[in-house]
MARVEXPA-228034 format. One record per atom (N, C-alpha, C): residue in three letters; x negated, y, z negated. Coordinates in steps of 0.02 Angstrom, whole numbers, plus 50000, padded with zeros to 5 digits. Last residue first. Example, Ala and Ser with C-alpha at 12.3 -4.5 7.8 and 13.67 -1.06 7.14 Angstrom:
<atoms>
ser493584988849646;ser493164994749643;ser493555000249606;ala493404971649610;ala493854977549610;ala493404983549610;
</atoms>
This chain:
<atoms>
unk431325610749206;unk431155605349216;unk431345598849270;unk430845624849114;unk431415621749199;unk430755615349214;unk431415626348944;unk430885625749004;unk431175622049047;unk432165642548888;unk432065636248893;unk431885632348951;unk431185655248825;unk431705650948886;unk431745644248889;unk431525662648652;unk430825658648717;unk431365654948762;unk431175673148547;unk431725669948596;unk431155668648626;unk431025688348503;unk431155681948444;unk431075674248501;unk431235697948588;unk431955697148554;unk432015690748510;unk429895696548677;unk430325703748626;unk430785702648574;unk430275687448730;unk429775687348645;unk430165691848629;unk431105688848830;unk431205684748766;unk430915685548721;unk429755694148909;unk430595698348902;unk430905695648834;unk428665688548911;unk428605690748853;unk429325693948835;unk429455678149018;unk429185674948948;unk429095680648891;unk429385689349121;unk430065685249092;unk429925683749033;unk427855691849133;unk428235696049081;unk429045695049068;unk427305681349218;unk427165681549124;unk427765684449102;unk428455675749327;unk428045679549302;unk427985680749244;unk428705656349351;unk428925664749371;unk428245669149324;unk428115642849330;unk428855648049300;unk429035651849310;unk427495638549470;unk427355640649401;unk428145643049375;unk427455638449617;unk427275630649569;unk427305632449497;unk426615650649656;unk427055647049672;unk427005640449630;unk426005661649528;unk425765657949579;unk426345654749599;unk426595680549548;unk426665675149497;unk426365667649541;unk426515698149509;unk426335691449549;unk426455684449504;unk427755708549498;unk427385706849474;unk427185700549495;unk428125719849610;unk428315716449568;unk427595712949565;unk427855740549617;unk427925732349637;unk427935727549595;unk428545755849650;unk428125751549614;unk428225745249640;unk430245758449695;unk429355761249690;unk429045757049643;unk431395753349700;unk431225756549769;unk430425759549760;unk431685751949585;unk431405746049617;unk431165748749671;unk432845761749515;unk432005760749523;unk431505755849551;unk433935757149624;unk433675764749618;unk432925765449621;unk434095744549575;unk434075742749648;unk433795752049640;unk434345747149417;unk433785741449452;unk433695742349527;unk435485754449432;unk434805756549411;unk434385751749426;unk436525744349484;unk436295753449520;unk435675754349483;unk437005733749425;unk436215733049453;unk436135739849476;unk438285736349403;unk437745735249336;unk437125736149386;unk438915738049528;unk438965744049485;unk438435744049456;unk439055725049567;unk438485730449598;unk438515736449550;unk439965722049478;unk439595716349488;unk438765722849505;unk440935728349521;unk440865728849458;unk440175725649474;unk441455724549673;unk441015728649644;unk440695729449572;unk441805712749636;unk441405711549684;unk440955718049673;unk442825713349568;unk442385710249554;unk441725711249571;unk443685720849643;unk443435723549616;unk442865720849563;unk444125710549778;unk443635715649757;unk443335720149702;unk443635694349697;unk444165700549722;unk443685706549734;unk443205675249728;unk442935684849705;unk443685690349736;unk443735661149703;unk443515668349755;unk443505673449704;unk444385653249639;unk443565652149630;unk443515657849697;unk445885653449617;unk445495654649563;unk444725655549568;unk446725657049739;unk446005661749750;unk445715658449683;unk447405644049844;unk447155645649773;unk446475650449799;unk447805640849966;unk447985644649950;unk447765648749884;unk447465626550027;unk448215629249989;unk448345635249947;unk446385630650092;unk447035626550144;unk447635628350096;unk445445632849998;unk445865641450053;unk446495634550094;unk445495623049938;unk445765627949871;unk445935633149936;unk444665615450019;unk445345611349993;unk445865618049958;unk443365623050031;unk443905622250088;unk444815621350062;unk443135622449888;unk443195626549922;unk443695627449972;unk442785609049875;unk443325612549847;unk443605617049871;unk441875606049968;unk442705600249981;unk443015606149931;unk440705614149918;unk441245616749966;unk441925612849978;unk439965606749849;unk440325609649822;unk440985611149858;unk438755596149893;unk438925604349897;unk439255609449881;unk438545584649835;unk438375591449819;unk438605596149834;unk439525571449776;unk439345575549830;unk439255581149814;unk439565561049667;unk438925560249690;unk438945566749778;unk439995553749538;unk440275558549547;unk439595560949619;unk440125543649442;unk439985540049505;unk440095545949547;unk440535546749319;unk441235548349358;unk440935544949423;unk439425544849255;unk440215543349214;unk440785543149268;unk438485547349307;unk438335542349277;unk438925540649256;unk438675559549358;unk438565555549412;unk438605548349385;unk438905568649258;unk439435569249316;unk439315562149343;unk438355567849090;unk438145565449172;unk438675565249212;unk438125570648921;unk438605569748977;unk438285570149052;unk437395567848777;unk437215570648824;unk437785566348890;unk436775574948624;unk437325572448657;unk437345573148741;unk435135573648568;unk435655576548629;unk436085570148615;unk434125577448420;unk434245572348466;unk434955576948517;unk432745580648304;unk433085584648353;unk433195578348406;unk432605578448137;unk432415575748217;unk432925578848265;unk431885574747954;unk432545578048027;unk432265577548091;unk431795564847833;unk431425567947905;unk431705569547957;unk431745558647689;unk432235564047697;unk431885568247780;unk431275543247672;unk431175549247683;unk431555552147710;unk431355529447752;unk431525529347678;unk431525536747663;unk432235530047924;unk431695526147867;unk431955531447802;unk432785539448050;unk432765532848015;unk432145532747962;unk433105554748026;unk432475549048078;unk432705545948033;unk434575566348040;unk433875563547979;unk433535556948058;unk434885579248190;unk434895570648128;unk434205569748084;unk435265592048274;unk434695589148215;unk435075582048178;unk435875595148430;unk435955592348402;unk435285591348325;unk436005599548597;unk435675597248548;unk435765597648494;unk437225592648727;unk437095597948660;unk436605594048629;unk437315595748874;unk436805591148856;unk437155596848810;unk438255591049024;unk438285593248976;unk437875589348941;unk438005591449230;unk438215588349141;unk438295590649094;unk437195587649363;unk437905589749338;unk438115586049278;unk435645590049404;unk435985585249371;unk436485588649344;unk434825599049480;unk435225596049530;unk435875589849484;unk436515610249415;unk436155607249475;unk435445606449480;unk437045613649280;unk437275613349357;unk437055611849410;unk437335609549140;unk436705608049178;unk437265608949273;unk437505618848991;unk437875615249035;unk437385615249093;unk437015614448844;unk436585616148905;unk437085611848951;unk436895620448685;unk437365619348722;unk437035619848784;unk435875619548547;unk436055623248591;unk436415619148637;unk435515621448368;unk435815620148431;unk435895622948466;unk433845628248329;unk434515627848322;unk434935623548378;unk432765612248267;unk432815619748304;unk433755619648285;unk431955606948159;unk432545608048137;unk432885615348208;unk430635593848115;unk431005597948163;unk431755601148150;unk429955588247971;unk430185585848051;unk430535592848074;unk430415588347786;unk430075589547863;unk430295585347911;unk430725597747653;unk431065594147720;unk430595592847776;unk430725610747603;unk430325605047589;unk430425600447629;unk432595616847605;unk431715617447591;unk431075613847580;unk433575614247641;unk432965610347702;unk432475612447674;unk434375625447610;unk434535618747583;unk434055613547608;unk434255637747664;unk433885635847590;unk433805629747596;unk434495639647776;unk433665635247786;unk433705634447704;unk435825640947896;unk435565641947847;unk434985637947817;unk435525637748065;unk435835634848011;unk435585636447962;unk435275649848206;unk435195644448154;unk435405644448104;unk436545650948313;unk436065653648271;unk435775648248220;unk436645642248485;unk436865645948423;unk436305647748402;unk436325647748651;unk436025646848607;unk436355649748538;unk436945638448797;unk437265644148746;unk436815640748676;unk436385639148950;unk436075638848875;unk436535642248844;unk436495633949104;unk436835639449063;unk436475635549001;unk435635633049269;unk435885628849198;unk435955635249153;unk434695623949374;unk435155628649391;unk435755626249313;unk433175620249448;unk433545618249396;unk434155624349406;unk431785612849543;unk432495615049547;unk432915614949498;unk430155618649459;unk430745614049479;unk431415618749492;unk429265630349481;unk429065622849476;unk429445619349466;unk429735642149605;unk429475639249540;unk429515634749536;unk430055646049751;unk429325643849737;unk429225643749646;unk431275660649683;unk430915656349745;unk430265654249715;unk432555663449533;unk431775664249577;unk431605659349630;unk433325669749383;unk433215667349449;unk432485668149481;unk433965672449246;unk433325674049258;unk433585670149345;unk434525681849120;unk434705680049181;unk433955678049204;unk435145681548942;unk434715682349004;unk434715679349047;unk436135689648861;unk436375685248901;unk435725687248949;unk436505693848661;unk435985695848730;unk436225690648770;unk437595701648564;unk437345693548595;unk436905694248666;unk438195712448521;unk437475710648492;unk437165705548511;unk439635706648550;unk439275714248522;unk438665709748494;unk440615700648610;unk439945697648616;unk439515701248585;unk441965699748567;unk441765692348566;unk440895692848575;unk442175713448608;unk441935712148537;unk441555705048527;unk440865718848740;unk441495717348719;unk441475713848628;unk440035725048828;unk440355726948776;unk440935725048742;unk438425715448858;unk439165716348860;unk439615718348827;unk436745714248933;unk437385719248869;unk438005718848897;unk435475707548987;unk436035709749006;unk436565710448932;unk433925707449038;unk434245705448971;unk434835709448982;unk433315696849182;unk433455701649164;unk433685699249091;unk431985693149316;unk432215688949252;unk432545695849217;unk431875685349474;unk431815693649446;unk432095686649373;unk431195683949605;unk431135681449569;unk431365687249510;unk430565692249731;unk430665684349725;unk430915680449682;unk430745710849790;unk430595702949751;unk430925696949749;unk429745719449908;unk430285714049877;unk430195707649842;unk428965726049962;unk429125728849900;unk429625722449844;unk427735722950087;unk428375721650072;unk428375723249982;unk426965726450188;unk426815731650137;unk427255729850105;unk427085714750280;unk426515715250259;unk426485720550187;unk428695709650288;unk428255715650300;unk427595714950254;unk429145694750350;unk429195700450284;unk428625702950322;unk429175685950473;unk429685691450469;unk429775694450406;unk428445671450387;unk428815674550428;unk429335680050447;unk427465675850251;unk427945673250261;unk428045674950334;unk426485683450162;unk426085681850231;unk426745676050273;unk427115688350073;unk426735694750107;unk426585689950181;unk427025677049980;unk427595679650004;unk427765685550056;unk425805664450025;unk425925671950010;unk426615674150032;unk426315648350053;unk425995653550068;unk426045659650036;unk426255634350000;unk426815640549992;unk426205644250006;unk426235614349989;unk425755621849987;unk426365628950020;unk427445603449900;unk427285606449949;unk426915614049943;unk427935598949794;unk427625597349825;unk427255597549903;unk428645612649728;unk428985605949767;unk428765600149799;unk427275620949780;unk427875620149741;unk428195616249775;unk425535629449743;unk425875622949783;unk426795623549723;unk425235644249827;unk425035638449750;unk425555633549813;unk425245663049860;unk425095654249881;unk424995651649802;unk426355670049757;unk425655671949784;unk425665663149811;unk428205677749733;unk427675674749750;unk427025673649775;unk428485691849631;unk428495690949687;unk427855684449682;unk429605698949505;unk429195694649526;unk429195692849596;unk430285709749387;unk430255706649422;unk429505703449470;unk431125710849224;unk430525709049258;unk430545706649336;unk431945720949120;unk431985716349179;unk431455716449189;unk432305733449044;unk432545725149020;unk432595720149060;unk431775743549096;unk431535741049044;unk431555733849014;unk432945746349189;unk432415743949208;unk431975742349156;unk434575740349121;unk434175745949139;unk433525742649144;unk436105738149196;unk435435733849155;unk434975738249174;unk437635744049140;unk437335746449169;unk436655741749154;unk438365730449041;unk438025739449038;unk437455739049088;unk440105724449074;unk439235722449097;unk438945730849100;unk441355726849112;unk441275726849017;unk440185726249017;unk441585721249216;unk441745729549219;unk441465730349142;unk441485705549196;unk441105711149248;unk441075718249244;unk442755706849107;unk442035706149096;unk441505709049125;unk443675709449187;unk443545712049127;unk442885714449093;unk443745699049270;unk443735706349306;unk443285711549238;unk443965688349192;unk443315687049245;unk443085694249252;unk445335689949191;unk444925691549127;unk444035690749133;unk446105693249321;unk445855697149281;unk445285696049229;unk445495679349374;unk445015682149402;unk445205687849338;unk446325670749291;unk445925669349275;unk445385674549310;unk447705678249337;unk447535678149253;unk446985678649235;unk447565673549475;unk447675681249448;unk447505681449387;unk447615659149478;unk447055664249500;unk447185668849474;unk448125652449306;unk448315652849380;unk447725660349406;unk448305648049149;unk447765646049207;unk448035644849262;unk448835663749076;unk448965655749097;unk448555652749143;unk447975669648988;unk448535669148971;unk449005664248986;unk446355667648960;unk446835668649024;unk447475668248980;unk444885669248862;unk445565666448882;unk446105666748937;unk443795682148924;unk444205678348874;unk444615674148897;unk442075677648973;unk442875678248981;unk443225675548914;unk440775671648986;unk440935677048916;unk441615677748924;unk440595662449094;unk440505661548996;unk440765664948957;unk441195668349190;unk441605660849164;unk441155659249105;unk440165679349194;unk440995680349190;unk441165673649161;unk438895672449237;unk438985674949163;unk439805677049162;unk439125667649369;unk439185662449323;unk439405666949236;unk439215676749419;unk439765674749422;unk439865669049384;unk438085685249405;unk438535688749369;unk439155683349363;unk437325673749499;unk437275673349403;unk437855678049367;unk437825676949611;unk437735668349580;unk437985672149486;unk437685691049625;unk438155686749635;unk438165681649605;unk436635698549583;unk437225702849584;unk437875697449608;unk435525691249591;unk435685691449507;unk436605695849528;unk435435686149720;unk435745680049677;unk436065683349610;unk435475693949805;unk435315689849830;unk435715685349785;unk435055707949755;unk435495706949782;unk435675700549802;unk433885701849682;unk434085704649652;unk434755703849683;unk432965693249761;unk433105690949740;unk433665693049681;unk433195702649928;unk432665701749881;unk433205696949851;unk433295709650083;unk433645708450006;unk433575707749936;unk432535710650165;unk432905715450158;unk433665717250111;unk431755698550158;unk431565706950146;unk431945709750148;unk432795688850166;unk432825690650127;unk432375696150096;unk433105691350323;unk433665692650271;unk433445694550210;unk431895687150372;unk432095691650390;unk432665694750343;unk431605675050297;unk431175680450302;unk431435688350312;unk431885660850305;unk432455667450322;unk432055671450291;unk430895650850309;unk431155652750393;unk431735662150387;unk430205652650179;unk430355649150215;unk430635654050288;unk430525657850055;unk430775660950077;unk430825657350166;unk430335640849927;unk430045647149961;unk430635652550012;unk431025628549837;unk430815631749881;unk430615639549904;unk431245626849711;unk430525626849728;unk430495628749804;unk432215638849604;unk432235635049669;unk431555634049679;unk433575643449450;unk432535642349491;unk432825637149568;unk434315651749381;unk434295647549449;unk433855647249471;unk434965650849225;unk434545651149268;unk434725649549317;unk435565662949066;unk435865657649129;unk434975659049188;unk435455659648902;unk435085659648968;unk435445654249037;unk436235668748748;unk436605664048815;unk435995666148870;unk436045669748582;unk436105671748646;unk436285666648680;unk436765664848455;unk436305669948454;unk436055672248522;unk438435662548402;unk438085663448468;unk437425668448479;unk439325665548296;unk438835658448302;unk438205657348357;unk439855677048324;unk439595675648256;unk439265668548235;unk440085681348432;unk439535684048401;unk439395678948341;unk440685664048512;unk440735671848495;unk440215673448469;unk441345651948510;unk441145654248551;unk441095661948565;unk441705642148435;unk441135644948390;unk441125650248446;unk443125638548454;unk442885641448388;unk442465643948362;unk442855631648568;unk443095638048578;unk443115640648509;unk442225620048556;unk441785623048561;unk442165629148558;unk443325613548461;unk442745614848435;unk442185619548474;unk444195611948565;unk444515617148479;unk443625618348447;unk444325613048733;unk444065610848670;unk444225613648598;unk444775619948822;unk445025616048818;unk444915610148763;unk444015631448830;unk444595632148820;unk445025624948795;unk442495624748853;unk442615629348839;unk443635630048778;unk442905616148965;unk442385614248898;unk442485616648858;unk443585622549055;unk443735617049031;unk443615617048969;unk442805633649082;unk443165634949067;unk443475629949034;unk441745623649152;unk441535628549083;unk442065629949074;unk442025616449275;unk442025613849217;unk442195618749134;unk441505623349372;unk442195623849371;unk442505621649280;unk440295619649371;unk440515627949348;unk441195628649340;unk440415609149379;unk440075607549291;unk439975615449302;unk440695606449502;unk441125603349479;unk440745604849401;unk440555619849624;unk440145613949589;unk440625612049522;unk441175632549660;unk441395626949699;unk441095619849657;unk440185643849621;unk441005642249582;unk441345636049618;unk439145642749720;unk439305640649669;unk439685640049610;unk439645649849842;unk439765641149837;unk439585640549780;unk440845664749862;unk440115661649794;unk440115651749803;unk441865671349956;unk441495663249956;unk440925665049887;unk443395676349960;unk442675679149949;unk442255674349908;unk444715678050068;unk444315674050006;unk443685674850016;unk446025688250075;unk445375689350106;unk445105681650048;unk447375687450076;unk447215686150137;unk446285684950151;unk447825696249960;unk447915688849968;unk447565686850045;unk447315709750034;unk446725705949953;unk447245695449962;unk447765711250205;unk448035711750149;unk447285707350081;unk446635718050324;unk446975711150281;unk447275712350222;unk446275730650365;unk446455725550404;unk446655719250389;unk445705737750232;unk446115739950277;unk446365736850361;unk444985727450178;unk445585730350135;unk445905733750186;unk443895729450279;unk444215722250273;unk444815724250225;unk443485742250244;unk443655739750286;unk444005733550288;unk443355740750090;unk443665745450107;unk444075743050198;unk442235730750085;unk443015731950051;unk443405733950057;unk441335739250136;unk441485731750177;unk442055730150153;unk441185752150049;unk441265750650134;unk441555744850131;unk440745743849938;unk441385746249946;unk441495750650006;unk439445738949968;unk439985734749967;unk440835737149969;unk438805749949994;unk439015746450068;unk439605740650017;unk438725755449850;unk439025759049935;unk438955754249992;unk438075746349788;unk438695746149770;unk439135751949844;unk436885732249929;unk437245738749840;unk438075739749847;unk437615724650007;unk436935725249984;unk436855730549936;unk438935715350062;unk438605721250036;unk437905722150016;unk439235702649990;unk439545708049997;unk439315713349990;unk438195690650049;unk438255694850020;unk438635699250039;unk439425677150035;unk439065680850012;unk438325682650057;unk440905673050167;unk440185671850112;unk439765678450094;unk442515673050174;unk441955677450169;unk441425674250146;unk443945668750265;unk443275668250189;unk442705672650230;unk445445674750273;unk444785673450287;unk444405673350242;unk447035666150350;unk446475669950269;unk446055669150319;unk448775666150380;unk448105668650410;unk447655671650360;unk450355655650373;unk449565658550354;unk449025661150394;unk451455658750502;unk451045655850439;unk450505658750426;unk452085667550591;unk452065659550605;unk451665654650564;unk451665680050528;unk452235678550541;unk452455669350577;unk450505685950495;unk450695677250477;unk451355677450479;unk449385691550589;unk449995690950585;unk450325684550552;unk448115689350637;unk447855693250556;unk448695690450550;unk447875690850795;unk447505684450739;unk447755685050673;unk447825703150839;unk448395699450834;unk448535693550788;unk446865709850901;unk447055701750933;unk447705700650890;unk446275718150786;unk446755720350846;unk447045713850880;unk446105705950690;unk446715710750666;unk446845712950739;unk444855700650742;unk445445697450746;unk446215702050721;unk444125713050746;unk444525709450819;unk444975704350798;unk444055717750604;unk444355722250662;unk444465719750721;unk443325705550575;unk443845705450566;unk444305712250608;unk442035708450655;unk442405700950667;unk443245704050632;unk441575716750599;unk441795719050669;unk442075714250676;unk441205714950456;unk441715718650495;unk442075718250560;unk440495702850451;unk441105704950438;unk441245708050455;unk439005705150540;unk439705703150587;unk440355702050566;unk438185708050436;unk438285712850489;unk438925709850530;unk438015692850379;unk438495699650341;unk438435706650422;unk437975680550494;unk437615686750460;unk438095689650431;unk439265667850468;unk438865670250495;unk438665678050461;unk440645660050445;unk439985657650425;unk439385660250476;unk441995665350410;unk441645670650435;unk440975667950397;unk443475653750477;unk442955656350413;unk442115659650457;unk445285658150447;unk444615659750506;unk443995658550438;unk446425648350462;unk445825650650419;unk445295651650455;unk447985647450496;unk447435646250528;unk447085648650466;unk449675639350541;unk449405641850469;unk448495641550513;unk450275643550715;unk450065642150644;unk449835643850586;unk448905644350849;unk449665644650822;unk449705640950741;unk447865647550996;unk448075647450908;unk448595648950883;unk447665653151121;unk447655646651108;unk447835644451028;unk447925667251115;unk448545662451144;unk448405653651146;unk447005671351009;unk447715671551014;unk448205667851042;unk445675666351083;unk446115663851025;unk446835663851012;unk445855675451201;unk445885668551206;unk446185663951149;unk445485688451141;unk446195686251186;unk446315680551187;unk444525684251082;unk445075684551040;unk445545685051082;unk443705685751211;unk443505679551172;unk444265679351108;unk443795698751236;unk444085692351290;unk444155685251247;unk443185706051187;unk443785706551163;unk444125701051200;unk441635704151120;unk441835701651180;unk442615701451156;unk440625701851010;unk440765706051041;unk441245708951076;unk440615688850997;unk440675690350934;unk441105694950964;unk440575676051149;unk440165681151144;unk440555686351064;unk440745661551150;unk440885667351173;unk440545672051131;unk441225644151173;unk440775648351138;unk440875657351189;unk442285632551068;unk442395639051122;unk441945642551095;unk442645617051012;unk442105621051022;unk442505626251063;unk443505603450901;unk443455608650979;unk443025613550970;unk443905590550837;unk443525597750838;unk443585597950913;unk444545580150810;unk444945586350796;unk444665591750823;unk443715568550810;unk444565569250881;unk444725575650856;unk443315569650708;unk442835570250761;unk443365572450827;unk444015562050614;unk443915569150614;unk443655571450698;unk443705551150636;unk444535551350631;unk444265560450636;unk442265548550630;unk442555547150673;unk443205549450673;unk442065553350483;unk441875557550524;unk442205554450610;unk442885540650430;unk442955547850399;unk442725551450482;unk441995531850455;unk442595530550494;unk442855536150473;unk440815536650389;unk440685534950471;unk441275534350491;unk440995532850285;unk441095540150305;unk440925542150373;unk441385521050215;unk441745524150222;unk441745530550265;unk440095521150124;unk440405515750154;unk441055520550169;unk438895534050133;unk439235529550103;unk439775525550145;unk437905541050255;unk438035535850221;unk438375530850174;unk438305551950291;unk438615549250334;unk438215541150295;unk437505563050254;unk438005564050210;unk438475557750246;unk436135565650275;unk436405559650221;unk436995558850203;unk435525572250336;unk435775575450270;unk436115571250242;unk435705567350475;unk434865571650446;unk434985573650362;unk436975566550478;unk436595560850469;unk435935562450449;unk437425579550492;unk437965574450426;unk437095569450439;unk436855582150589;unk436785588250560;unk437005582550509;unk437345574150706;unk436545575050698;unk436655578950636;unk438635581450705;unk438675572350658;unk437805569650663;unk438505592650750;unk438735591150682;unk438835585750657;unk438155589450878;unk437615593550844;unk437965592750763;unk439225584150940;unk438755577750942;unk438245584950876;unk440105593050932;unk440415585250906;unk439605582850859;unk439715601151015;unk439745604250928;unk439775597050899;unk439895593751141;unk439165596951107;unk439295597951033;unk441005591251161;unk440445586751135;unk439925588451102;unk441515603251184;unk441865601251128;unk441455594051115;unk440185614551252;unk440845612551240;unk441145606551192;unk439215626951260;unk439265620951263;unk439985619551259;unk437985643251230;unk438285639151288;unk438695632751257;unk438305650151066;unk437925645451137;unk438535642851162;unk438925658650996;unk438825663751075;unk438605656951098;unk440525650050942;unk439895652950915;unk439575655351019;unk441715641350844;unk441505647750890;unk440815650550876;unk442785628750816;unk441995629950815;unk442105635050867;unk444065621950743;unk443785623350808;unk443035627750789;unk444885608750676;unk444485612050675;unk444065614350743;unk446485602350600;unk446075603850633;unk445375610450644;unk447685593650531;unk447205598550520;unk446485596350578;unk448845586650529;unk448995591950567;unk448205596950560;unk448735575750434;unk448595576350512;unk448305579550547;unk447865587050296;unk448425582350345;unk448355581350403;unk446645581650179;unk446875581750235;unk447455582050272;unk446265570450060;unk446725576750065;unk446865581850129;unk445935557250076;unk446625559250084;unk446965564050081;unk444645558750051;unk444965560050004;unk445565558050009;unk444105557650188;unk444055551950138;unk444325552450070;unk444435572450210;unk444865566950242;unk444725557750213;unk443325576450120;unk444035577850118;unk444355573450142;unk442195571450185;unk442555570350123;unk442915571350106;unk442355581350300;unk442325572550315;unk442435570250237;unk442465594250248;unk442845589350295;unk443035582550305;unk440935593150200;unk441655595050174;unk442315592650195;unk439815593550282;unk440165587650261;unk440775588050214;unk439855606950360;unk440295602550386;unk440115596050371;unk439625616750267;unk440295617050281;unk440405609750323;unk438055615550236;unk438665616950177;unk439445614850205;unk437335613050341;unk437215611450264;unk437575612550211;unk437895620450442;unk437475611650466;unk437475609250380;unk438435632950414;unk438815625550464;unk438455619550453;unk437345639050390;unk437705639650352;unk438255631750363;unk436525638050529;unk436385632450460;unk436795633950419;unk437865635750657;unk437015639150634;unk437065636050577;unk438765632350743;unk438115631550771;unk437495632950714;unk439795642750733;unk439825635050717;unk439195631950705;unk440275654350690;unk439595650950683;unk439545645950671;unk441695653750650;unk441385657750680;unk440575657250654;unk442865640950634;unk441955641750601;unk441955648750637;unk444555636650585;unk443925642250623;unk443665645550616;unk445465625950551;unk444785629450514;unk444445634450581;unk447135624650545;unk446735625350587;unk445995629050556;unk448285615550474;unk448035621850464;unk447505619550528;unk449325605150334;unk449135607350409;unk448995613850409;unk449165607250177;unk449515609150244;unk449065607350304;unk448435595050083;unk448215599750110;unk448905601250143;unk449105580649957;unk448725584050033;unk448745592250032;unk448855582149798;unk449325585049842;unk448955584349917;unk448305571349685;unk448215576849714;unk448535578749776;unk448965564849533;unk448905563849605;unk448855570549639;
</atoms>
């Protein structure tokens, strides 16, 4: 049985914008259909528009219903019981008047959450610290953070630095939504909690590991952010380093945050430097993806016509540790390829071949495919003999479904999220030194990237040839996003 929540107070700073409309505020309403909720929990909305405590009401239950999230039986009287909680105050980021106000209207355990541009961590948290906001002498005071921390490894340890010097590290939570999905949370499970898979889970069965994150969608409306990010800072220095930590980690000593971020920490700091040889990157050309026509990544809204940035990068990443000496881990991510897939490969080695000599049918090696989105599961493959009179092998899956076993059916992840800063658990936040380790490895990729250009690839396709030949190199072919 799962524990309610404390009483607490959520405050959006950007109530109003899409981080709010698509991630944070069906969280809530499933929560309180959870029962994990208390009373005492409430939510206020800050952002510069004009309006007041209908307005956010009425723009975040348009926002649940355009998104489906107000259809199951139940979530209409969910979002109604909630709906009495929110309050709006719009003001200006800037504006020392606007935290005067907080202060004397806010009491309690509170959570400020900072769902807006990376340019406004800082200064957001230097007003709530002068305000007074930061004091938990009448309870809790955290803040989350979303990603990106930073944009290399010198602004991130600026933004660390600052926020380290106005919040105590228990005070700060550092958002990745995808450590929030129930089949990332999982791996450690699978993993540790198994005798069979934690036996093979090393050099000596493990011929590599492909983590992906393809998206068919395009760069679309945020143009502006992501020229001045690319797909490097964007996803390979966060999503994927954070997924590759919860594969290669060792053990924890006990499964509580500190144990589990050290040996997370380990890893990240154990990641060689990825040098430009062992990466490809890629930029989108018009084609069709998702079913839908994609323009030139050049001819997007708010990218620069002479734009350098890429879309799509595929890397071969080194870890020095013993569990992995010699085990390659490729990364690959990208905008506008031909399906949404988001999925770890742990590829064993193959099975000794004397004994199959003459044998026919198929014999690949196994592989392990924890599936993170959009289908939450576990698929191992597997060789069996084929039925009939003949000695004829066949490649078949064991295969697990979140949705098909557990009826398991909300995406976003965040109910965790939220549920884990109300009580306090950092296990699925970033620390800082994570955070840097993380930027450390990409310094040579983000150095030489600054000249030359990426490589074209059509929208609707896999990404760029030379991911595909990245693997040849090494024997190896990706496994296909489907």
């Amino acid at each position: 049985m799962i524990d309610r929540a404390p009483a607490a107070t959520l405050v959006i700073f950007g109530a109003t914008g899409d981080p709010t409309r698509r991630l944070l505020a069906p969280a809530p309403v499933h929560l309180m259909g959870d029962g994990l909720l208390d009373d005492g929990f409430k939510v206020l909305g800050v952002a510069r528009e004009m309006g007041d405590d209908a307005m956010l009401c009425d723009r975040l239950e348009n926002f649940l219903r355009e998104d489906g999230a107000l259809e199951e039986e139940g979530d209409q009287r969910d979002w109604d019981a909630l709906r009495d909680r929110i309050s709006y105050r719009s003001g200006d980021f800037a504006d020392e008047a606007l935290f005067t106000a907080l202060a004397t209207e806010l009491s309690g355990p509170v959570i400020f959450y900072l769902a807006t541009a990376p340019s406004f961590f800082g200064p957001l948290v230097d007003a709530l610290q002068d305000a007074g906001l930061l004091d938990e002498a009448d309870g809790f005071r955290k803040i989350a953070v979303e990603k990106p921390f930073g944009t290399d490894l010198a602004s991130s340890c600026a933004l660390n630095a600052r926020l380290l010097g106005r919040a105590a590290e228990t005070q700060i939570f550092r958002v990745d939504h995808f450590l929030g999905k129930e089949t990332v949370q999982n791996i450690m499970l699978a993993r540790f909690g198994n005798a069979l898979t934690e036996a093979v889970w090393n050099n000596r069965y493990v011929d590599h590991v492909q983590i992906t994150v393809a998206e068919t969608v395009p760069v679309g409306s945020r143009g502006a952010f992501y020229d001045a990010t690319g797909a490097l800072c964007d996803m390979v220095a966060n999503h994927l380093f954070q997924l590759l930590a919860m594969v290669a980690m060792e053990p924890p000593n006990r499964f509580d945050a500190e144990a589990i971020r050290d040996e997370k920490a380990r890893v990240l700091k154990a990641v060689h430097p990825v040098r430009p040889e062992d990466t490809v990157r890629g930029r989108y050309v018009a084609g069709e993806a998702g079913g839908k026509s994609v323009v030139d990544y050049r001819a997007e809204q708010n990218v620069a016509e002479d734009s350098r940035t890429e879309t799509c990068v595929a890397a071969k990443v080194a870890i020095d540790i013993w569990r992995w000496a010699g085990v390659p881990f490729y990364l690959r991510t990208g905008k506008a390829l031909t399906a949404r897939e988001s999925e770890i490969v742990i590829g064993f080695r193959d099975a000794p071949a004397t004994s199959f000599e003459g044998v026919a049918g198929e014999r690949p090696a196994n592989e392990l495919v924890i599936q993170i989105q959009p289908r939450e599961g576990l698929h191992f493959g597997i060789v069996v003999k084929q039925p009939g009179p003949t000695l004829t092998t066949a490649s078949v899956a064991l295969d697990f479904c979140y949705a098909e076993t557990f009826g398991f059916g909300r995406p976003t992840g965040y109910e965790t999220l939220i549920y884990d800063l109300l009580i306090g658990d950092q296990t699925l936040f970033q620390r800082a030194d994570m955070v840097e380790a993380c930027w450390t490895a990409v310094v040579p990729l983000i150095e030489a990237w600054r000249q030359g250009e990426p490589e074209d690839y059509a929208a609707g396709t896999t990404g760029p040839a030379g991911a595909a030949a990245l693997m040849a190199r090494g024997g190896r072919t990706w496994r296909a996003i489907a």
